[in-house]
The first five atom37 places (N, CA, C, CB, O) and aatype in JSON, in Angstrom:
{
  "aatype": [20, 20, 20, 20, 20, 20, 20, 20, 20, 20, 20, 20, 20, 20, 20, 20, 20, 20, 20, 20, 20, 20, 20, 20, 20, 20, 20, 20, 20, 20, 20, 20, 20, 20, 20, 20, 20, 20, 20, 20, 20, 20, 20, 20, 20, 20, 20, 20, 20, 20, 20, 20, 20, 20, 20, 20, 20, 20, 20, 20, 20],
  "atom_mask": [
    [1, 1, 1, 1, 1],
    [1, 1, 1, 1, 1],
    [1, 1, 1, 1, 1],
    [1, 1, 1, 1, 1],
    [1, 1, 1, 1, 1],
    [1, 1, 1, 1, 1],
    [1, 1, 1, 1, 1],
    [1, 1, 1, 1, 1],
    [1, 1, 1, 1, 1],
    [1, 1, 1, 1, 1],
    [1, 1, 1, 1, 1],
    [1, 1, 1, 1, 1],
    [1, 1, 1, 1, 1],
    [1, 1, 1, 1, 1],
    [1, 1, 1, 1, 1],
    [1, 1, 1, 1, 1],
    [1, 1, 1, 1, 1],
    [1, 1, 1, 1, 1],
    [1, 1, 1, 1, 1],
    [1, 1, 1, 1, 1],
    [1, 1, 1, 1, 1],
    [1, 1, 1, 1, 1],
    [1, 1, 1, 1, 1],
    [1, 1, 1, 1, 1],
    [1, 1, 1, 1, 1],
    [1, 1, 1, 1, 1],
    [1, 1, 1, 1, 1],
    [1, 1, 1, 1, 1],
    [1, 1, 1, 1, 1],
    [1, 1, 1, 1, 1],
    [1, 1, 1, 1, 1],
    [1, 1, 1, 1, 1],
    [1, 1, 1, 1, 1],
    [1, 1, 1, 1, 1],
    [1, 1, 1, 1, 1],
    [1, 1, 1, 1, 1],
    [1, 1, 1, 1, 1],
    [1, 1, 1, 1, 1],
    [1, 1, 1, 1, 1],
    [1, 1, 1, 1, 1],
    [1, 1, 1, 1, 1],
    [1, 1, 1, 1, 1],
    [1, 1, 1, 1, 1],
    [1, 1, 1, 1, 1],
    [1, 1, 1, 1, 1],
    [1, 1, 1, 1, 1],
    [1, 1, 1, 1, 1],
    [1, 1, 1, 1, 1],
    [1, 1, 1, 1, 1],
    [1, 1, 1, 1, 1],
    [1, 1, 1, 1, 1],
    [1, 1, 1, 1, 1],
    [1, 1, 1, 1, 1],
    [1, 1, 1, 1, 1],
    [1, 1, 1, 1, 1],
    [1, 1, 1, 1, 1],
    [1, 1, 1, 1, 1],
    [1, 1, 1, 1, 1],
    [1, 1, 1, 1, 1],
    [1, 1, 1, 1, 1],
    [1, 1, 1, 1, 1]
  ],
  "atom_positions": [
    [[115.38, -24.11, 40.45], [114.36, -25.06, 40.13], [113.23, -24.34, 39.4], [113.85, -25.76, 41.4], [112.05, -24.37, 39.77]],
    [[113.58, -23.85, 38.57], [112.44, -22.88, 37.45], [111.63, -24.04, 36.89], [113.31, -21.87, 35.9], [111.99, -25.18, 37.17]],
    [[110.52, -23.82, 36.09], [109.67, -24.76, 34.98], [108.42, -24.65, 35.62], [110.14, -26.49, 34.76], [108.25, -23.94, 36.61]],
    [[107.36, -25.47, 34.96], [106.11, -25.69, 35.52], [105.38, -26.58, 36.46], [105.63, -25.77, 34.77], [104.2, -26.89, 36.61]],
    [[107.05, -27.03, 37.31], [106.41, -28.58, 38.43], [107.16, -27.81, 39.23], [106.87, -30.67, 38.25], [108.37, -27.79, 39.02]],
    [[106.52, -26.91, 40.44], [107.23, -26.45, 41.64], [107.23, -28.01, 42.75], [106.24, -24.88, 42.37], [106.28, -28.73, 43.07]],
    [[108.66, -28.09, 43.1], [108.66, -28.99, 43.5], [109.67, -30.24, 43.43], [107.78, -29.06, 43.23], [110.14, -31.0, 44.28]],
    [[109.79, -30.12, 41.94], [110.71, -30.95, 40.86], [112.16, -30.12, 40.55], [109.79, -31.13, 39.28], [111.96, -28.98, 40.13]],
    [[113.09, -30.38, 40.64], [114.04, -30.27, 40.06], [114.97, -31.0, 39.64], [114.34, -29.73, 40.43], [114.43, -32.1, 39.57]],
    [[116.39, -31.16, 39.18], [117.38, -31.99, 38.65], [118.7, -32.15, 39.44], [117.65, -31.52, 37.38], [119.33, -31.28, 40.04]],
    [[118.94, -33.28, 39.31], [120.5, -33.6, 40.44], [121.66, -33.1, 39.55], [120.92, -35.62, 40.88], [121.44, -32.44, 38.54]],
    [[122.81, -33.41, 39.92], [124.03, -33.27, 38.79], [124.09, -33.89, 38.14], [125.16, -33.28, 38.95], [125.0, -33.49, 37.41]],
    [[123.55, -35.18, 37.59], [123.5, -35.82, 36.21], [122.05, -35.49, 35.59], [123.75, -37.52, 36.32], [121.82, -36.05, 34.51]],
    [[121.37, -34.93, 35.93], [120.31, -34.37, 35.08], [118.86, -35.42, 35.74], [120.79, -34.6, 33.12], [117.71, -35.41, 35.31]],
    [[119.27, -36.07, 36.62], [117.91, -36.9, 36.57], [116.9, -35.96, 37.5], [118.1, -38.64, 37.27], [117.26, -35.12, 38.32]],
    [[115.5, -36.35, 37.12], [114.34, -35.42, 37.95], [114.7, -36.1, 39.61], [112.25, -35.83, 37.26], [115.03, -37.27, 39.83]],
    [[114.53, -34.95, 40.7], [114.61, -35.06, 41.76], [113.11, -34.47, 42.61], [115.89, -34.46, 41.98], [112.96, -33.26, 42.79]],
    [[112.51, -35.04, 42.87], [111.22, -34.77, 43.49], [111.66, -34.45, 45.49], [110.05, -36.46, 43.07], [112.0, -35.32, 46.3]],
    [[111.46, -32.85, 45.76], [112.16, -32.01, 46.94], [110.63, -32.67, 47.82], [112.49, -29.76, 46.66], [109.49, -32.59, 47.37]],
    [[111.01, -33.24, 49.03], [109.95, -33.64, 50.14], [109.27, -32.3, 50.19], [110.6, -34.19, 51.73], [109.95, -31.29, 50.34]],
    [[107.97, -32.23, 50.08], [106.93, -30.98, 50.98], [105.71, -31.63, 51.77], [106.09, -29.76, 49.77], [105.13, -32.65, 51.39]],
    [[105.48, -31.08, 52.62], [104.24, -31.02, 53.16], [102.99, -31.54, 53.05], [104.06, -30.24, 53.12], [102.25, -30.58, 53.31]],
    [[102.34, -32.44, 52.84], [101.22, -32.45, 52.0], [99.9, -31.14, 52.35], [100.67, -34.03, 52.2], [99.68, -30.83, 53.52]],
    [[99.35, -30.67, 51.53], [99.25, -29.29, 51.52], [97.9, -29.85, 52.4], [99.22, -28.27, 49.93], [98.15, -29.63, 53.58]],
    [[96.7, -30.42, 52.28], [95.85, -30.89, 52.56], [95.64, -31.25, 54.26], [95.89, -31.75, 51.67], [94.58, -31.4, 54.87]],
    [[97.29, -31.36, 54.84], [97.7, -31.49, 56.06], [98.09, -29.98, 56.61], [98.84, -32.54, 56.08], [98.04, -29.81, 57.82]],
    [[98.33, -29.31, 56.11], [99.07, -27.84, 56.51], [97.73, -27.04, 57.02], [99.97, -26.9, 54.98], [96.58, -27.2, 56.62]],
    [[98.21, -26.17, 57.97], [97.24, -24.72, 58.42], [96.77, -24.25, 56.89], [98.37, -23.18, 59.36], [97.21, -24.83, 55.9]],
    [[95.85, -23.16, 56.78], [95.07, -22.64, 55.59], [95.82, -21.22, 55.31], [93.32, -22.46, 55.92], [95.94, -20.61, 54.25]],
    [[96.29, -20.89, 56.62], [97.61, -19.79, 56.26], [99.35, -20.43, 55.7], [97.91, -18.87, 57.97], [100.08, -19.86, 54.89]],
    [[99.58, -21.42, 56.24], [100.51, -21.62, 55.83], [100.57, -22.27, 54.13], [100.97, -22.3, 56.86], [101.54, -22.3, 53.37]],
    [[99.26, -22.69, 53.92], [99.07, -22.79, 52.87], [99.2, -22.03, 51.65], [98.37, -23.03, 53.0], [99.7, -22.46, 50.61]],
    [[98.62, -20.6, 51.87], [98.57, -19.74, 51.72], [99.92, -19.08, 51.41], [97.91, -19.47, 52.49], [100.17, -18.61, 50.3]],
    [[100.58, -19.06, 52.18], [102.02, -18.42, 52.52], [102.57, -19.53, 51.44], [102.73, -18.48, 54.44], [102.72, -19.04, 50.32]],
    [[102.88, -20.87, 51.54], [103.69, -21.66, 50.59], [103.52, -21.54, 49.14], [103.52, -22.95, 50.85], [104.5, -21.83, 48.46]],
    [[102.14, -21.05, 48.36], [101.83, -20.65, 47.79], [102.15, -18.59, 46.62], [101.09, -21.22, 48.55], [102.07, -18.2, 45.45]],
    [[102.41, -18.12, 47.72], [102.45, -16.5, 47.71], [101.28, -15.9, 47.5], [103.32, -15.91, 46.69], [101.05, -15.19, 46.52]],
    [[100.15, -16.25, 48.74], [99.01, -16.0, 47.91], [97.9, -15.2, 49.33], [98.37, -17.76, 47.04], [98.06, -15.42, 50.53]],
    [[97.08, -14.49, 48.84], [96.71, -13.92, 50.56], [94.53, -14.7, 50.27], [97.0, -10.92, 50.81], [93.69, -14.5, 49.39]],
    [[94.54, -15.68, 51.77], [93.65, -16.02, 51.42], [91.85, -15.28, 51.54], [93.98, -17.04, 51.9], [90.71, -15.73, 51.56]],
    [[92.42, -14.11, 51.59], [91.15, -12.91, 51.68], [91.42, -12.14, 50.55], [91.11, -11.82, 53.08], [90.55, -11.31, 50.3]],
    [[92.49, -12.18, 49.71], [92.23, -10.94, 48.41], [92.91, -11.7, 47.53], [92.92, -9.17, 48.52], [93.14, -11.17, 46.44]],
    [[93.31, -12.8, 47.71], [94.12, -13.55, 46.33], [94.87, -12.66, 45.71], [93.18, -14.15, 45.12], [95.07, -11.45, 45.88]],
    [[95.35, -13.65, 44.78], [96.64, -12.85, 43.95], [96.49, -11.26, 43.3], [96.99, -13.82, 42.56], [95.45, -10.72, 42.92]],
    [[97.7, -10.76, 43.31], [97.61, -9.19, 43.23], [97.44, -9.2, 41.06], [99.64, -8.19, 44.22], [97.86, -10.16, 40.41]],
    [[96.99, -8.35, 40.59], [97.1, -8.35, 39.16], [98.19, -8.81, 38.48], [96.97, -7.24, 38.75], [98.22, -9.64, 37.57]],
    [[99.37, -8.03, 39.17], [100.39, -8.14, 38.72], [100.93, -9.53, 38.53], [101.03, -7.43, 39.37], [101.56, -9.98, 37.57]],
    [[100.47, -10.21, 39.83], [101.19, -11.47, 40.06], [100.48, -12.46, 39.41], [101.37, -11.84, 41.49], [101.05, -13.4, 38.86]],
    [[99.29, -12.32, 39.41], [98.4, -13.58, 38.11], [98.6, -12.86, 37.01], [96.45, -13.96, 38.19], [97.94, -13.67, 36.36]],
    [[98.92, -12.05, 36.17], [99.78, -12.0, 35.24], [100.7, -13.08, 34.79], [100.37, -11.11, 35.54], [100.71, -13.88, 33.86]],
    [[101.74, -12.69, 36.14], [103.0, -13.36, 36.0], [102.76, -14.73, 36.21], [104.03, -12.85, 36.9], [103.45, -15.64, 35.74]],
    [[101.82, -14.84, 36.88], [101.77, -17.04, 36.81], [100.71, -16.95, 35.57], [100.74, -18.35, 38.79], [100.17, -18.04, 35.39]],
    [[100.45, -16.32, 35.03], [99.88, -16.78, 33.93], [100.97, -16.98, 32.5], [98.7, -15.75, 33.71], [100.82, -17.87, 31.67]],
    [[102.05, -15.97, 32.47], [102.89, -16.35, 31.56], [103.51, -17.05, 31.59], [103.41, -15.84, 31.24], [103.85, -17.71, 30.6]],
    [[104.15, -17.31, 33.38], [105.05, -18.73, 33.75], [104.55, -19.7, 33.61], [105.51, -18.99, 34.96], [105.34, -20.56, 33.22]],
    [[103.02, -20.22, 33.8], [102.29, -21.51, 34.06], [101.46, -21.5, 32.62], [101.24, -21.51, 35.62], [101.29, -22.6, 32.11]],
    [[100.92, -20.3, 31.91], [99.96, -20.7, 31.44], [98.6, -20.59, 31.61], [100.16, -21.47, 31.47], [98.54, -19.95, 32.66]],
    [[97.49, -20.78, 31.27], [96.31, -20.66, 31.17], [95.83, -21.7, 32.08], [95.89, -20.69, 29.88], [96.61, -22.55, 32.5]],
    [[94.48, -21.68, 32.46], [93.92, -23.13, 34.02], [92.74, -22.95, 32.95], [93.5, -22.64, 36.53], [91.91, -22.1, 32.64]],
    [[93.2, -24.37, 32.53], [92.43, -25.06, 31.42], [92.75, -26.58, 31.8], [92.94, -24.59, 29.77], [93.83, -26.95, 32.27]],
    [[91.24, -27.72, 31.4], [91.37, -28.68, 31.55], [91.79, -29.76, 30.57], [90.57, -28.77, 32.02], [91.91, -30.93, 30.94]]
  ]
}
């Protein structure tokens, strides 16, 4: 399930399939955290906002 909608992926005929999660807003602030890959006292490592920056892109409105 690669692309830029974690969450979304495709069945065997190609149609979008939206995977049940959590609503995040309901979850612990660690598990949040954790579903994410993200540590909520030092945030993402260089390396890794790098890498969601080439996978995702720029956080622009």
């Amino acid at each position: 399930m690669a692309g830029k909608h974690p969450g979304v992926g495709t069945d065997a005929a190609g149609s979008a399939v939206v995977q049940a999660r959590p609503a995040w807003h309901a979850m612990e602030p660690g598990a949040v955290a954790a579903e994410l890959g993200t540590d909520p006292t030092g945030g993402l490592s260089e390396a890794e906002a790098a890498n969601r920056l080439d996978r995702y892109g720029p956080n622009v409105l």
